[in-house]
Every structure is written in C-alpha cells, then in structure tokens.
BAPAMAR-951892 format. One record per residue: z, y, x of N, C-alpha, C, O in turn. Coordinates in nm, 2 decimals. Layout:
BEGIN
<pt n_z="Z" n_y="Y" n_x="X" ca_z="Z" ca_y="Y" ca_x="X" c_z="Z" c_y="Y" c_x="X" o_z="Z" o_y="Y" o_x="X"/>
...
//
This chain:
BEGIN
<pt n_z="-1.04" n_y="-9.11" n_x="-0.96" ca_z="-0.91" ca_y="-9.09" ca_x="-0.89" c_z="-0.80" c_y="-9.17" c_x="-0.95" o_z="-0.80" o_y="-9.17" o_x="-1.08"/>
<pt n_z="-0.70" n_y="-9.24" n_x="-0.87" ca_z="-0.64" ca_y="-9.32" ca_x="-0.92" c_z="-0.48" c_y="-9.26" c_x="-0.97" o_z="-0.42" o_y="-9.20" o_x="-0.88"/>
<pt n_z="-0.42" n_y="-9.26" n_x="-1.08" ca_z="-0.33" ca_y="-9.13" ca_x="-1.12" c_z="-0.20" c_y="-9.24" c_x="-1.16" o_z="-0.19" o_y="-9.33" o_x="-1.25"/>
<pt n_z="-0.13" n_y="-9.20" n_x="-1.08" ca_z="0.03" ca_y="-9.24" ca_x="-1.08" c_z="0.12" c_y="-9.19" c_x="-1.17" o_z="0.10" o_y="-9.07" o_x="-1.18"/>
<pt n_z="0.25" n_y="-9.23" n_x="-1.24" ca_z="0.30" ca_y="-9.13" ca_x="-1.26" c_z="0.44" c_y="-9.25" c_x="-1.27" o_z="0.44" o_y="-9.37" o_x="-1.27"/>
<pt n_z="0.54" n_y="-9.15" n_x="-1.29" ca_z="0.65" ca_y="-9.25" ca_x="-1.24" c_z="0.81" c_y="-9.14" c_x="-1.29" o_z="0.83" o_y="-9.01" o_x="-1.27"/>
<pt n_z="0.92" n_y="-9.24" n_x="-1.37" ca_z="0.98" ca_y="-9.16" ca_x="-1.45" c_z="1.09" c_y="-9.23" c_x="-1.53" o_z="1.10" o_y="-9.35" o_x="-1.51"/>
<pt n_z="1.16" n_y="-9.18" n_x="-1.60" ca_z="1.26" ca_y="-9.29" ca_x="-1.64" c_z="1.23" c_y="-9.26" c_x="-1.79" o_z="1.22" o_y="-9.14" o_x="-1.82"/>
<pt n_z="1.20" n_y="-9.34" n_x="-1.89" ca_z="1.14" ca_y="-9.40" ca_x="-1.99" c_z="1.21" c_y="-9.29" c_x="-2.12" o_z="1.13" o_y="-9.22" o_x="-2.19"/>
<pt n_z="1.35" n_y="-9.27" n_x="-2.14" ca_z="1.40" ca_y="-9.23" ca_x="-2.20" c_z="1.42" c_y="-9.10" c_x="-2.22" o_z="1.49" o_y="-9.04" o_x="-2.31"/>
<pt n_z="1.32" n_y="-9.02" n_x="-2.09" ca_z="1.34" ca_y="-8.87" ca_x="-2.06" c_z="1.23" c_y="-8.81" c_x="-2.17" o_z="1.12" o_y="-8.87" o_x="-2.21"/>
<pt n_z="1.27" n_y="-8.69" n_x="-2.21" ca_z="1.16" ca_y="-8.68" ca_x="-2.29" c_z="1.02" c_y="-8.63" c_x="-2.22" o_z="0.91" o_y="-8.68" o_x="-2.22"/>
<pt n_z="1.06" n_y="-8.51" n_x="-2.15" ca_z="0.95" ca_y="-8.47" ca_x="-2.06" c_z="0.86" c_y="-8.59" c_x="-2.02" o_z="0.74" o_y="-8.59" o_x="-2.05"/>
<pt n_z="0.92" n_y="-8.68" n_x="-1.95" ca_z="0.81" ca_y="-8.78" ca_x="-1.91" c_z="0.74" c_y="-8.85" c_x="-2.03" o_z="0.64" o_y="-8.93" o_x="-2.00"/>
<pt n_z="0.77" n_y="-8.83" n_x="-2.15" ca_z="0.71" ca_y="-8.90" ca_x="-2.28" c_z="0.57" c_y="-8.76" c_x="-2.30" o_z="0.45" o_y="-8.78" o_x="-2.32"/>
<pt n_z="0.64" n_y="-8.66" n_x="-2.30" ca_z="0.53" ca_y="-8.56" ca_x="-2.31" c_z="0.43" c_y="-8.54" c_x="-2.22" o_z="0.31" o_y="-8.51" o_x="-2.25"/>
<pt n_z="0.49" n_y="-8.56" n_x="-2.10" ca_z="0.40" ca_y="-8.58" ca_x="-1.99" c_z="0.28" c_y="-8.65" c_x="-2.00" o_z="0.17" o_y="-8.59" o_x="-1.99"/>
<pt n_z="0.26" n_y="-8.80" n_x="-2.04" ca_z="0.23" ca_y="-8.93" ca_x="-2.11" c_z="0.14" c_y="-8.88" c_x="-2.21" o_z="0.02" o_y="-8.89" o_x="-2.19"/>
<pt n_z="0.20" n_y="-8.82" n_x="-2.36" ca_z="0.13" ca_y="-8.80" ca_x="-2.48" c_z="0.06" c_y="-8.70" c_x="-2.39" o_z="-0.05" o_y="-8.76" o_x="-2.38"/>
<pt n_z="0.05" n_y="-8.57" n_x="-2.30" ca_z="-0.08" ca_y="-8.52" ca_x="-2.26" c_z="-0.16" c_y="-8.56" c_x="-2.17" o_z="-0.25" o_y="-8.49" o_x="-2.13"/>
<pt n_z="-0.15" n_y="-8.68" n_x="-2.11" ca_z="-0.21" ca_y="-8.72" ca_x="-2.06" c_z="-0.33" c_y="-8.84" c_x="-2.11" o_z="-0.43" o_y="-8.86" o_x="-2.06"/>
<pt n_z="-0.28" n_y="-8.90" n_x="-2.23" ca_z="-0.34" ca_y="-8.99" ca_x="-2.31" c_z="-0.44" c_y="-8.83" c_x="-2.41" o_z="-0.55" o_y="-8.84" o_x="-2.45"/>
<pt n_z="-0.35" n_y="-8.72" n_x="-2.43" ca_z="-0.45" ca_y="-8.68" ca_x="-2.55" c_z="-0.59" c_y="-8.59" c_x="-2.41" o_z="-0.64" o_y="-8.48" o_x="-2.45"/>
<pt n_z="-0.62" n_y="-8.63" n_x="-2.32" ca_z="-0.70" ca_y="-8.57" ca_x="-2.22" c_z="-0.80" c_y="-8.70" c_x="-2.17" o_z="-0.89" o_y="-8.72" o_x="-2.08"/>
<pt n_z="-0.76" n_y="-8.79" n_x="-2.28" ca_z="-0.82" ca_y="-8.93" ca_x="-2.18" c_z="-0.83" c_y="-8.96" c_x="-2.03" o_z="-0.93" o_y="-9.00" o_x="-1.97"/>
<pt n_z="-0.68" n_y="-8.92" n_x="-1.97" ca_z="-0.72" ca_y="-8.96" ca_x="-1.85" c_z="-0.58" c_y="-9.05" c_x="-1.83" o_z="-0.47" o_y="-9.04" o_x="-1.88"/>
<pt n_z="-0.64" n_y="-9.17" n_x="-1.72" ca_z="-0.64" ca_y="-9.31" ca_x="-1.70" c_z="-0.54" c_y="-9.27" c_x="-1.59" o_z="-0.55" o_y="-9.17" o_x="-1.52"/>
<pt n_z="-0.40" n_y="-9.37" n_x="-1.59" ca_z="-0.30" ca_y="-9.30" ca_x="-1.56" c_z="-0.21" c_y="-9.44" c_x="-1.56" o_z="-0.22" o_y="-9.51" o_x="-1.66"/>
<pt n_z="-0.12" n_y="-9.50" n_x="-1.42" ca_z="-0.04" ca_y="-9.59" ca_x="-1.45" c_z="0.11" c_y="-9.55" c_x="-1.42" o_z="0.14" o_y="-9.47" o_x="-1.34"/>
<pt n_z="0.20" n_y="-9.62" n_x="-1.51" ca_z="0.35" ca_y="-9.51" ca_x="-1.55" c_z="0.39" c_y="-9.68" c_x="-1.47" o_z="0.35" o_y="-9.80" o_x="-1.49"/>
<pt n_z="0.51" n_y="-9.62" n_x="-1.38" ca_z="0.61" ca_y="-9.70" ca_x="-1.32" c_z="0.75" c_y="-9.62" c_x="-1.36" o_z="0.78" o_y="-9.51" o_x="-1.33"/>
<pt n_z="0.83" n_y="-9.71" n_x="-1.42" ca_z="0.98" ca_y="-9.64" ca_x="-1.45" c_z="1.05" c_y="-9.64" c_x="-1.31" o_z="1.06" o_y="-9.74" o_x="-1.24"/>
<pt n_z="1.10" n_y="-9.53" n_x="-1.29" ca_z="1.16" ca_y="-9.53" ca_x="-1.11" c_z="1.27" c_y="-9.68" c_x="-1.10" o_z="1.34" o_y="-9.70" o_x="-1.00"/>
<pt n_z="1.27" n_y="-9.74" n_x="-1.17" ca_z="1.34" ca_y="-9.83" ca_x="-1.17" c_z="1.28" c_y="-9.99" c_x="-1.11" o_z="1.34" o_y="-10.08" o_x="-1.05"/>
<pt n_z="1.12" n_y="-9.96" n_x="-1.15" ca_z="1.07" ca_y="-10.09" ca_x="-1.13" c_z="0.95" c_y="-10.04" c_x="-1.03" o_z="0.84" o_y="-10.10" o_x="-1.04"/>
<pt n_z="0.97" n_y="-9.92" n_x="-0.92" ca_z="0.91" ca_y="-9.89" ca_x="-0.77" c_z="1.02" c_y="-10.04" c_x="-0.68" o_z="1.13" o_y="-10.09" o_x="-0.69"/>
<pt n_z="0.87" n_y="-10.05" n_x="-0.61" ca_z="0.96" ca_y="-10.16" ca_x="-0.53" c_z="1.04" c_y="-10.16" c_x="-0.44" o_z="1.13" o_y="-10.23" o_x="-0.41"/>
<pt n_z="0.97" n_y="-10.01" n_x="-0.38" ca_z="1.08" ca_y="-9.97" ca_x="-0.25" c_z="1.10" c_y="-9.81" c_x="-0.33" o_z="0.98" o_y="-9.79" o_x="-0.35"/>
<pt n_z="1.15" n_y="-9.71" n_x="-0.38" ca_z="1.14" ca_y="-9.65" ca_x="-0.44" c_z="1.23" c_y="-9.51" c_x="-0.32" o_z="1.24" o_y="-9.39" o_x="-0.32"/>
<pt n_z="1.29" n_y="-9.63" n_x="-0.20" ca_z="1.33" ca_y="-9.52" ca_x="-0.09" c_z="1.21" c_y="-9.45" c_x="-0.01" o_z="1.19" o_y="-9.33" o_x="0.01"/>
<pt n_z="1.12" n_y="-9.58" n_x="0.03" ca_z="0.98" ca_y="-9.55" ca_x="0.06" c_z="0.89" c_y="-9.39" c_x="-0.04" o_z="0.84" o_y="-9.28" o_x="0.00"/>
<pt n_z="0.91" n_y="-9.43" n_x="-0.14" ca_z="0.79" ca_y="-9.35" ca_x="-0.23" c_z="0.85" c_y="-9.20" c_x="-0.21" o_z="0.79" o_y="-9.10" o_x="-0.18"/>
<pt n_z="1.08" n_y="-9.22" n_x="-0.25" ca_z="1.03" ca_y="-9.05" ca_x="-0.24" c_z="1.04" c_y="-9.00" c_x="-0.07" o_z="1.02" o_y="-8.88" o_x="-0.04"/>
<pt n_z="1.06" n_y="-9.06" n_x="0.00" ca_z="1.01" ca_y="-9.03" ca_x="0.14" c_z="0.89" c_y="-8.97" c_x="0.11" o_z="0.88" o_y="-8.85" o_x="0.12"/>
<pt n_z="0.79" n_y="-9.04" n_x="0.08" ca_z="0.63" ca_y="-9.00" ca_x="0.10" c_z="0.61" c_y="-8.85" c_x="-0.02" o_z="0.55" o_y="-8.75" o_x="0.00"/>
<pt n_z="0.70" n_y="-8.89" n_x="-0.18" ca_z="0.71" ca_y="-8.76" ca_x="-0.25" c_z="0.78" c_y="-8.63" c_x="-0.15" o_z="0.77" o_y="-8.52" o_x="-0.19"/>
<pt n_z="0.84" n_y="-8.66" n_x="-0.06" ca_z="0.95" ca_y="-8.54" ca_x="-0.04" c_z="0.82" c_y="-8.45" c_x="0.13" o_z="0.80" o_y="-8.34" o_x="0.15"/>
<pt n_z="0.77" n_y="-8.55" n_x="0.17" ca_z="0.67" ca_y="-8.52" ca_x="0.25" c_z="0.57" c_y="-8.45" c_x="0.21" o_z="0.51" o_y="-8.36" o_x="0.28"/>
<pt n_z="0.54" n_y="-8.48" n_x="0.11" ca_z="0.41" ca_y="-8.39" ca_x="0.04" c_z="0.47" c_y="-8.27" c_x="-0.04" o_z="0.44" o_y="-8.15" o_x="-0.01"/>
<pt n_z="0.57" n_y="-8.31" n_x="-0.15" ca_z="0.58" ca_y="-8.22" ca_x="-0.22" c_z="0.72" c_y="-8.09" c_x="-0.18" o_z="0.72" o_y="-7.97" o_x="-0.20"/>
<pt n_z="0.83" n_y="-8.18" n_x="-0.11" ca_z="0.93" ca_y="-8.13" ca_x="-0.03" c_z="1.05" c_y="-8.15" c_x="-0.14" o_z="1.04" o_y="-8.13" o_x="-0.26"/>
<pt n_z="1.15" n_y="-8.21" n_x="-0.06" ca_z="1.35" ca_y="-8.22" ca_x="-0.10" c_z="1.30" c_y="-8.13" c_x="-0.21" o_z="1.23" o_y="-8.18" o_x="-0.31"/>
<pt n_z="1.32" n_y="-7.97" n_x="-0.21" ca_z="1.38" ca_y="-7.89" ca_x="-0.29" c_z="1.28" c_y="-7.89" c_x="-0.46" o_z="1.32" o_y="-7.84" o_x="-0.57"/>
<pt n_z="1.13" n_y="-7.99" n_x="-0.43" ca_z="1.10" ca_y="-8.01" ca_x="-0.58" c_z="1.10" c_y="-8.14" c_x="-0.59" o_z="1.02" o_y="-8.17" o_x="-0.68"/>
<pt n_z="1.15" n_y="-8.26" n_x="-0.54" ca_z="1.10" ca_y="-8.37" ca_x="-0.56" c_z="1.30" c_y="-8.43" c_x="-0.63" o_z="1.32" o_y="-8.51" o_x="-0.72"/>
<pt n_z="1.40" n_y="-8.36" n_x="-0.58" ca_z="1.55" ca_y="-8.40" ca_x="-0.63" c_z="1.57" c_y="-8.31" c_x="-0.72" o_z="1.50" o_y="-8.20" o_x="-0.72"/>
<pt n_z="1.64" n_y="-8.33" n_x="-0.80" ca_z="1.64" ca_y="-8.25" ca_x="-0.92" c_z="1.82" c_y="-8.17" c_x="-0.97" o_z="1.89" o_y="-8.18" o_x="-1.07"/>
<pt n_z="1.83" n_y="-8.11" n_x="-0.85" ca_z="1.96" ca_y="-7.99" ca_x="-0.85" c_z="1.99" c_y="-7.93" c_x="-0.98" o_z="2.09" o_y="-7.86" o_x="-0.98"/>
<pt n_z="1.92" n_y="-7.94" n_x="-1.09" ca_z="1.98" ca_y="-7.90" ca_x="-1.22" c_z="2.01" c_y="-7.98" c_x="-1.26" o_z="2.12" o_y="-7.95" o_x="-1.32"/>
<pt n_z="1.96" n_y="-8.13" n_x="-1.28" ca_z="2.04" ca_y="-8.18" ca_x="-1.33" c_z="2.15" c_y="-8.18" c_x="-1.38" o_z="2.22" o_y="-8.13" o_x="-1.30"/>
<pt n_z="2.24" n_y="-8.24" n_x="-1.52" ca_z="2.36" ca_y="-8.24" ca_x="-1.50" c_z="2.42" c_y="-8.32" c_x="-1.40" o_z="2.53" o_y="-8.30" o_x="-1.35"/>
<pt n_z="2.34" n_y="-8.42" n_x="-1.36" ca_z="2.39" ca_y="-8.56" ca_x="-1.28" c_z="2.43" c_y="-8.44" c_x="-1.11" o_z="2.52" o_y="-8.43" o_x="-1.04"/>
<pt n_z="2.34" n_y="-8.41" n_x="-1.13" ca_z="2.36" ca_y="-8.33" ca_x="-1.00" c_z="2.47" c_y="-8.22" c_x="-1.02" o_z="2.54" o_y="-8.19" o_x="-0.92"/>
<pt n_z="2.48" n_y="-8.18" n_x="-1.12" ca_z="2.62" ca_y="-8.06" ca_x="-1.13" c_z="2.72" c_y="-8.11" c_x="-1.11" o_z="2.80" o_y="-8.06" o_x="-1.03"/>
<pt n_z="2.76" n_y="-8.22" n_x="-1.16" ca_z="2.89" ca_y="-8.29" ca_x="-1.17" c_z="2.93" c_y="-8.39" c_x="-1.02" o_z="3.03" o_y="-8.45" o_x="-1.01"/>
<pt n_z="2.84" n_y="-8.39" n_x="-0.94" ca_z="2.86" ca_y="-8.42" ca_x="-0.82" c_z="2.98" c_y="-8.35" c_x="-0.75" o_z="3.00" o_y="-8.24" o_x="-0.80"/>
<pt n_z="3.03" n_y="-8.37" n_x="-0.69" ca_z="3.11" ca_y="-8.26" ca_x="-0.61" c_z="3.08" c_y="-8.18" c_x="-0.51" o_z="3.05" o_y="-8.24" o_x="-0.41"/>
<pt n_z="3.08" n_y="-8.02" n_x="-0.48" ca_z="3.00" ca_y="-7.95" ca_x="-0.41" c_z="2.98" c_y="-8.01" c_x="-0.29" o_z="2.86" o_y="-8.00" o_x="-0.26"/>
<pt n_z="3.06" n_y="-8.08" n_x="-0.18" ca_z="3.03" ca_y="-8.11" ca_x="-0.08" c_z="2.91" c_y="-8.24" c_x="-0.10" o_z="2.80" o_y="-8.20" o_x="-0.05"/>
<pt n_z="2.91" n_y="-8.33" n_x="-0.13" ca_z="2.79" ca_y="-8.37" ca_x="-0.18" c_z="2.65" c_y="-8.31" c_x="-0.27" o_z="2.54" o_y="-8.37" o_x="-0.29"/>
<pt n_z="2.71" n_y="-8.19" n_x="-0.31" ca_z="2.56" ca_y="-8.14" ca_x="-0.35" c_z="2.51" c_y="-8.09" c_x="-0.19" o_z="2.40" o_y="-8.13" o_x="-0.14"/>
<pt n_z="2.59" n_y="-8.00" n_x="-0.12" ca_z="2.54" ca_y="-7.93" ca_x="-0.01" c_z="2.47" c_y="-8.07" c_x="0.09" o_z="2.38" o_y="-8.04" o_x="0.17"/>
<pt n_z="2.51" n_y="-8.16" n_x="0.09" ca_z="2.47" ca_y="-8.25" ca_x="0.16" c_z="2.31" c_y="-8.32" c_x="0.10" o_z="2.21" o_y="-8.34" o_x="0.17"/>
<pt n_z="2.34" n_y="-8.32" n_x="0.01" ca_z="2.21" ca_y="-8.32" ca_x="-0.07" c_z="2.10" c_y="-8.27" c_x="-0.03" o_z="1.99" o_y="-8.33" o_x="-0.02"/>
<pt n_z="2.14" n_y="-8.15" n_x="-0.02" ca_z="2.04" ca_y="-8.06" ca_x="0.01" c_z="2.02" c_y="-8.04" c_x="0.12" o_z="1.91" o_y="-7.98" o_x="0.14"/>
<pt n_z="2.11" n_y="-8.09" n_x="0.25" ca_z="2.06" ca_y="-8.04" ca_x="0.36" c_z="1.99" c_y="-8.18" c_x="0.40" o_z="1.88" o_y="-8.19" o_x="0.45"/>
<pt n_z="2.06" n_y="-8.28" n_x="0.39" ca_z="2.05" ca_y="-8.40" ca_x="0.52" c_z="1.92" c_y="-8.47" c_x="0.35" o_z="1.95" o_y="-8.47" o_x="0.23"/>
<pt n_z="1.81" n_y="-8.51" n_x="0.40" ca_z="1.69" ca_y="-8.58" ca_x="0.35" c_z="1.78" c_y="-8.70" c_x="0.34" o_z="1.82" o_y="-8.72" o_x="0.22"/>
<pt n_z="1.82" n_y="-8.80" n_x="0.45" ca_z="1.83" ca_y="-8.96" ca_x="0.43" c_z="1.94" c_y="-8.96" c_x="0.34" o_z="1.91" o_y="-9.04" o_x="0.25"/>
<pt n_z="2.09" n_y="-8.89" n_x="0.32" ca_z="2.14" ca_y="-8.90" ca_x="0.25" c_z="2.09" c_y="-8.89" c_x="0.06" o_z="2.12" o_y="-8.97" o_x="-0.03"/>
<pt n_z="1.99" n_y="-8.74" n_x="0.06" ca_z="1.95" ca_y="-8.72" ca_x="-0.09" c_z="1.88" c_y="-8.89" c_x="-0.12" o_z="1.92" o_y="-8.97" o_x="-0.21"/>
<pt n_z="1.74" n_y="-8.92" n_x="-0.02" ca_z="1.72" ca_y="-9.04" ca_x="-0.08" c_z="1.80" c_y="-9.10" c_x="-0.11" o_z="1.83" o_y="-9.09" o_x="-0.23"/>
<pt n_z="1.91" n_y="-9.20" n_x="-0.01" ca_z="2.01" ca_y="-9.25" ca_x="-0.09" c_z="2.05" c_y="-9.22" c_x="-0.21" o_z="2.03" o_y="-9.31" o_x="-0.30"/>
<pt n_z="2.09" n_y="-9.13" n_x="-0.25" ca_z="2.20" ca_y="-9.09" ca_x="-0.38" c_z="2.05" c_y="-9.09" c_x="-0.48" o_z="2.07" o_y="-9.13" o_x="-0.60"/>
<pt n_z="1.90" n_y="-9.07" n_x="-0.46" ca_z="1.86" ca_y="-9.08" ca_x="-0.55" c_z="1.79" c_y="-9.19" c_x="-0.55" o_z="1.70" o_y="-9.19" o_x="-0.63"/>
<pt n_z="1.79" n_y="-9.34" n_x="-0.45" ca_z="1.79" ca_y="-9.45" ca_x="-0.50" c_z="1.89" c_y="-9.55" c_x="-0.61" o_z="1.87" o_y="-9.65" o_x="-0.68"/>
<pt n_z="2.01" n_y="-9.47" n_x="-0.59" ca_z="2.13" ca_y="-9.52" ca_x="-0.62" c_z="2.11" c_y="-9.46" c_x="-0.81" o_z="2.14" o_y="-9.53" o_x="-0.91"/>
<pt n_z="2.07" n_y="-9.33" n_x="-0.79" ca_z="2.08" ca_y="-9.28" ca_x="-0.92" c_z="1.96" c_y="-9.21" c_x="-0.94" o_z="1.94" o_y="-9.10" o_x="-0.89"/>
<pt n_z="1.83" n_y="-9.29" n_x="-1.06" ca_z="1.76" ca_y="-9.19" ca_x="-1.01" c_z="1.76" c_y="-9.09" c_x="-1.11" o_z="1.65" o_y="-9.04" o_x="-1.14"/>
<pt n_z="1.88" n_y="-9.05" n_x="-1.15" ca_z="1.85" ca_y="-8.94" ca_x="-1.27" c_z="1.88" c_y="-8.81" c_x="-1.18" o_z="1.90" o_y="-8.70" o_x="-1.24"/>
<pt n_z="1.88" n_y="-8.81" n_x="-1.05" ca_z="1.85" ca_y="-8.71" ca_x="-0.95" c_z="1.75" c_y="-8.66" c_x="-0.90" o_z="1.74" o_y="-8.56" o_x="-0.82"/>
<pt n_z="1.65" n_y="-8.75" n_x="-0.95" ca_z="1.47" ca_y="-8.74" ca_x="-0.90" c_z="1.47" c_y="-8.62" c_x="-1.05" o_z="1.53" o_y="-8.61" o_x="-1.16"/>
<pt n_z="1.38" n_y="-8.57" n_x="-0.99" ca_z="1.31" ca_y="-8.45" ca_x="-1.07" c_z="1.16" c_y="-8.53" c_x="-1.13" o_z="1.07" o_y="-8.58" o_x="-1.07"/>
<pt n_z="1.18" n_y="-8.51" n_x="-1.26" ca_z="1.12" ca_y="-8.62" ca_x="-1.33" c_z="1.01" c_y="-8.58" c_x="-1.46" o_z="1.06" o_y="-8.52" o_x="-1.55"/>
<pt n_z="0.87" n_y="-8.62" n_x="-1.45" ca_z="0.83" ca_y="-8.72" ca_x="-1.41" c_z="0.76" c_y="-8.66" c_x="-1.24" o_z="0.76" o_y="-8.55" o_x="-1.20"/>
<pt n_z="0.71" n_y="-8.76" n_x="-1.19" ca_z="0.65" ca_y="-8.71" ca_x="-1.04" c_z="0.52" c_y="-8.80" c_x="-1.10" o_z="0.52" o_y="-8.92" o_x="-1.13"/>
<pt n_z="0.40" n_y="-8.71" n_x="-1.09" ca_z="0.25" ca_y="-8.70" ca_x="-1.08" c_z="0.23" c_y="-8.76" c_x="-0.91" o_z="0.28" o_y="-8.70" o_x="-0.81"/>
<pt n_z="0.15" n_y="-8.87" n_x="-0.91" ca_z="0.11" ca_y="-8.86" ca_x="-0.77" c_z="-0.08" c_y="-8.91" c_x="-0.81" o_z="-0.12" o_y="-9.00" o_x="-0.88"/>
<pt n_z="-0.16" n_y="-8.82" n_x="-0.74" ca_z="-0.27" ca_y="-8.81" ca_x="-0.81" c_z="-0.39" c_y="-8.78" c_x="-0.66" o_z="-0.42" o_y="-8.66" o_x="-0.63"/>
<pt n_z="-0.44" n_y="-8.89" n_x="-0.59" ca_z="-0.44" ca_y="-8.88" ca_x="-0.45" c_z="-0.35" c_y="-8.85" c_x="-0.34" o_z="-0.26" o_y="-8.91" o_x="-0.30"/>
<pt n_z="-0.41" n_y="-8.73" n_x="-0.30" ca_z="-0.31" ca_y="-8.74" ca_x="-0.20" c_z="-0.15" c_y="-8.57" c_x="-0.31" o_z="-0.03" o_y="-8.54" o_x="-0.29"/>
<pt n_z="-0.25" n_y="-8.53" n_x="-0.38" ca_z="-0.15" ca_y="-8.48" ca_x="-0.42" c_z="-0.02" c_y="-8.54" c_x="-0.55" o_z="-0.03" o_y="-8.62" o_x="-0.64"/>
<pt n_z="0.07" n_y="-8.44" n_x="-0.51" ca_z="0.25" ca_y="-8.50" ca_x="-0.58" c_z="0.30" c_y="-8.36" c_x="-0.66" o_z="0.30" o_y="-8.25" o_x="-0.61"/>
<pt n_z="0.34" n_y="-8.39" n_x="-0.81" ca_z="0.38" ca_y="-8.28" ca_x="-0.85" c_z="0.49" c_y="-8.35" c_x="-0.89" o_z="0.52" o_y="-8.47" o_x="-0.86"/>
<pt n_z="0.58" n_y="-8.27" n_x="-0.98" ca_z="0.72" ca_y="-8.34" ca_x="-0.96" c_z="0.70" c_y="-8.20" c_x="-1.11" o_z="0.64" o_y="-8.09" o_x="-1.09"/>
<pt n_z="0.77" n_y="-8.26" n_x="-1.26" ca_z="0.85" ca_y="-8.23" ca_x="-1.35" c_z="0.67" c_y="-8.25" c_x="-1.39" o_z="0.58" o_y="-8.31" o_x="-1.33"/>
<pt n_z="0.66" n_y="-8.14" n_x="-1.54" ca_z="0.55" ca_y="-8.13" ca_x="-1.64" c_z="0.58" c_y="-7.97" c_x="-1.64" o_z="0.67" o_y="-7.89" o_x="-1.67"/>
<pt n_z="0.42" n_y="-7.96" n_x="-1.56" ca_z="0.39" ca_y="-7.79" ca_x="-1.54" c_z="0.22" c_y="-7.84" c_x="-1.59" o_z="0.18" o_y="-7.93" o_x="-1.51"/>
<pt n_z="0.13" n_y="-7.80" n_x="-1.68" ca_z="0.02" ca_y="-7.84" ca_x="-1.76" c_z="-0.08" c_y="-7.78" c_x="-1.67" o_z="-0.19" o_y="-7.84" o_x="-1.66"/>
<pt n_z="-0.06" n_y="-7.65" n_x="-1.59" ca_z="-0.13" ca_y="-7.58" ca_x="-1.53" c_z="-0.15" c_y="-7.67" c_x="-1.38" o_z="-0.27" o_y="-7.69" o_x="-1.34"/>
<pt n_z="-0.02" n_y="-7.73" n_x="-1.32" ca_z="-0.02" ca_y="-7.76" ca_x="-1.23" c_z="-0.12" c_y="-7.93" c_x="-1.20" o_z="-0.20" o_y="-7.98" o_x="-1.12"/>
<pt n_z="-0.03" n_y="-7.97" n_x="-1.33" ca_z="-0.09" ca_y="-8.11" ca_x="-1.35" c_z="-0.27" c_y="-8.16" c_x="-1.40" o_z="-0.33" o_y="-8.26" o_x="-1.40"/>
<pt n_z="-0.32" n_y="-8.03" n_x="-1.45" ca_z="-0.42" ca_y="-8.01" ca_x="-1.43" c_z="-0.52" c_y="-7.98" c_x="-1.36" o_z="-0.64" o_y="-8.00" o_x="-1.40"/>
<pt n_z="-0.50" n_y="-7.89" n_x="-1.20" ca_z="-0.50" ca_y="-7.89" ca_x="-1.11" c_z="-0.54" c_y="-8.03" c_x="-1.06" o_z="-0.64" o_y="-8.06" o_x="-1.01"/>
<pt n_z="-0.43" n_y="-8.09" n_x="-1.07" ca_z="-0.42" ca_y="-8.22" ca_x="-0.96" c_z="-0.51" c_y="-8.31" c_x="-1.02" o_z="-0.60" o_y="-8.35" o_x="-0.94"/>
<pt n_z="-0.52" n_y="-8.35" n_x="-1.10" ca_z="-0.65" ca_y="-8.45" ca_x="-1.17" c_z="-0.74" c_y="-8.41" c_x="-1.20" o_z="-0.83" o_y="-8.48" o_x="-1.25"/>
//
C-alpha cells in the first residue's frame, strides 16, 4: 500500500509522526504542504474523506488569532476554509496520513496503525 504523508517540516508532531513510522519500517513518502501541487485539490479530497472539522485545525493558534467572523466562516462555508488554508497552511491540522483510500489528520498511533 502506497503511504502518503504530508506536513510542514518544522512541526514537531510531523517529525514524530516520521521517527514512528521509519522505527515500524514502513515505506512512506513525506510532501511538505508547501510543495503539493495543487494542495486546494488534496484538501478537497482530505476534507471528503476525513471531513472540515478534522482535516482544518481550529486550535491552532493561527486559527485563534483569526477574527471570530472569519473563524465562523471557516467553519461553516468548505471553499472559503480551503482558501485560507491554501494561503496559510498552518491551518491544516498536521500531519495528514493518506494511506489508500484512507485519511487521518494529526498523530493518533492507534489510529495510524489502523490505516497501514
């Protein structure tokens, strides 16, 4: 099975994500959300599978400091959240596992073992 994983470099979780996935030997290619080609495309297809409410990442601080009318907007209207989180992706909930047809979104060990 071919195992995706995709994330912004400097987060730690996604480094941990990585170190357990190398100490499991399993074969795994890392795309920084930066260098997806269409990256509006992907979380379309993440938000389809996995859904808005785990695929955007509403704790963020990036997301707190937003102003509430744009958080609620966030949340309600899909094409807008894409936007704001092609624009910024420190709004993607991070790292996202895509592992056939399934999508997990952050580092849950139980979950991500599941999927592979």
């Amino acid at each position: 099975m071919s195992v995706q994983v995709y994330g912004i470099p400097s987060c730690t979780t996604v480094r941990k994500s990585l170190k357990w996935l190398d100490s499991r030997n399993v074969a795994y290619e890392y795309t920084p959300f930066a260098k997806v080609p269409d990256l509006a495309t992907a979380l379309r297809t993440w938000i389809d599978s996995a859904g808005q409410d785990r695929v955007m990442n509403a704790r963020a601080a990036t997301f707190r400091a937003l102003p509430q009318p744009e958080q609620e907007r966030m949340k309600s209207d899909v094409d807008f959240a894409i936007a704001r989180m092609v624009a910024d992706p420190r709004l993607i909930k991070r790292p996202v596992l895509v592992a056939g047809t399934t999508v997990a979104t952050g580092f849950d060990e139980a979950e991500w073992r599941d999927a592979i």
